[in-house]
N, C-alpha and C positions, 0 to 999 in steps of 0.2 A: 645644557638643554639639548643643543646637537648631542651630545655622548648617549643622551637617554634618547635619542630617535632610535640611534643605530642601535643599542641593546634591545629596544624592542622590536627595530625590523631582524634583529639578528633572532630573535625570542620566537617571533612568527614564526620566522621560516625553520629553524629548529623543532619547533610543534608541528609543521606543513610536515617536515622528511623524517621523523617517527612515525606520525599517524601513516605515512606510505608503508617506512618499513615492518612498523607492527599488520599492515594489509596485508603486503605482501606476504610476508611469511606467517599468516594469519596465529598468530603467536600470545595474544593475549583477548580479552572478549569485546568486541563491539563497544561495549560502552566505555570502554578503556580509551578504543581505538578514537571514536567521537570525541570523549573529552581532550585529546590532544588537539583534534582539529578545532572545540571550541575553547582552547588556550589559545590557538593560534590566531585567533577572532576578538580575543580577548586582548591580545597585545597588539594589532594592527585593525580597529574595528573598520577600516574603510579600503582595508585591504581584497582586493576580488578572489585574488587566490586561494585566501584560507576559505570564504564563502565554498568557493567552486570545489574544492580538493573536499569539505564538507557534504556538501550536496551530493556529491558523485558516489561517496561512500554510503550516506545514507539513501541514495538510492540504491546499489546492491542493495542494501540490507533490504530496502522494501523492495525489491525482486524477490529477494529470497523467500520474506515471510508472502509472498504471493504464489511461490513455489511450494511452501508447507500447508499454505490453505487447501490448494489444488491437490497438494497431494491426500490430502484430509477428506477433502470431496469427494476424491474419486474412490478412495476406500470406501467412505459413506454413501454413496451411493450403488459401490458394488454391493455391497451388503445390502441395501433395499431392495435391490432387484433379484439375488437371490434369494430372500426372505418372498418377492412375489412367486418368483417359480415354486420354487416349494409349497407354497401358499393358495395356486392358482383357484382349485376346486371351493374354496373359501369366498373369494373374492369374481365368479362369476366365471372363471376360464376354465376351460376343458381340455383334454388329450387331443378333441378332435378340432377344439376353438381356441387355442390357447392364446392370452393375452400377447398385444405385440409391444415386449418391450420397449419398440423403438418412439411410440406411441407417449410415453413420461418423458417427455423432452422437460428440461428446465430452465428458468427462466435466463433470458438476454444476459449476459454476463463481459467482463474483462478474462481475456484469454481463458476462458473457459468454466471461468470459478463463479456460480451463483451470486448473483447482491447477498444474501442471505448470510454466508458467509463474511462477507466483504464487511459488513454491516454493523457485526456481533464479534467481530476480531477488531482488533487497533488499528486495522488499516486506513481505517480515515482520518486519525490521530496524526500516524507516520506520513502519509499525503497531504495533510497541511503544514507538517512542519519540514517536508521536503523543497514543496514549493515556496514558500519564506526563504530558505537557506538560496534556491538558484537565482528568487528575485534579488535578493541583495546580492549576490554576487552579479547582477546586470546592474544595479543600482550604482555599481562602486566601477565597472570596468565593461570594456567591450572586446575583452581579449577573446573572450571563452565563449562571445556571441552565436556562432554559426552553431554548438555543441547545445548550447543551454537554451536557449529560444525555441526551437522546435520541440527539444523536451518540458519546458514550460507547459506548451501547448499542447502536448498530448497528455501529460498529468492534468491540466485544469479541465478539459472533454472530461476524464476519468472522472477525476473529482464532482465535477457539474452534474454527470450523471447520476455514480454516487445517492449526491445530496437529492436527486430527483429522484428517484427510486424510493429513496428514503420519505419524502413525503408522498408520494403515492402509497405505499403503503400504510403509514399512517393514516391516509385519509378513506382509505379502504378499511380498514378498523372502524375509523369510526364509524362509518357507515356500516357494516355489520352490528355494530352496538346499539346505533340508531335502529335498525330495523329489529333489532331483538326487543330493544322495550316498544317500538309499536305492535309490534305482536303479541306481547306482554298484557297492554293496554288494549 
């Protein structure tokens, strides 16, 4: 019984120091890299480490895909605004009044990236299963307290919001739908 602890804290930490070295030398994909860190979980499930060394990788990765959104928006959005200039004469602007771009402000966002966005991507997918990974990693250890705790807390804001966003606009729907059939009626 002792022989089989130590094969699987040896098995852990073997899954802990690929998943690093596949990071590091970013050498094979993501899900690759994850599935080592969740072998590592797999063989020590109350171990903090593999949690934490989990967590921290799949947050890159959700920086990252928060990095392609942005980058996606901002293309999308450069493109709407010169589709307005071009457009101007169309839509009420003149040579001598011309619309002020700066005026399409959009709505309240996470570093910059519209809910809209945020919304209609898996990013709220990958921020639940972010924050799962850093809570068991506090659940199981207080090594990685100072590092994981404040990130907690600024992912569950995000998230909170998020999930607020998301029912306001639903509920602005509905109320558009509401007023369409009383006008209907």
């Amino acid at each position: 019984n002792n022989n089989n602890n130590i094969s699987f804290n040896m098995l852990s930490e073997m899954s802990i120091l690929c998943g690093d070295w596949l990071q590091i030398n970013e050498s094979k994909e993501p899900s690759i890299i994850i599935q080592y860190y969740r072998d590592s979980v797999k063989y020590q499930p109350k171990f903090e480490k593999s949690f934490f060394k989990l967590a921290t990788y799949m947050d890159i990765l959700w920086q990252r895909s928060l990095t392609y959104v942005y980058i996606f928006y901002t293309k999308q959005s450069q493109k709407y605004k010169h589709s307005l200039q071009e457009n101007q004469h169309y839509i009420g602007g003149s040579d001598k009044n011309p619309i002020d771009m700066n005026c399409l402000d959009f709505k309240h966002s996470i570093e910059g990236i519209p809910w809209e966005y945020l919304i209609h991507e898996n990013i709220i997918s990958q921020l639940s299963e972010l924050l799962l990974q850093y809570m068991q990693s506090l659940q199981y250890g207080h090594i990685h307290l100072f590092q994981t705790l404040p990130r907690i807390l600024t992912l569950w804001f995000d998230y909170g919001n998020i999930l607020n966003y998301t029912y306001l606009m639903q509920q602005n729907s509905l109320n558009k739908k509401k007023n369409l059939i009383m006008v209907i009626f």
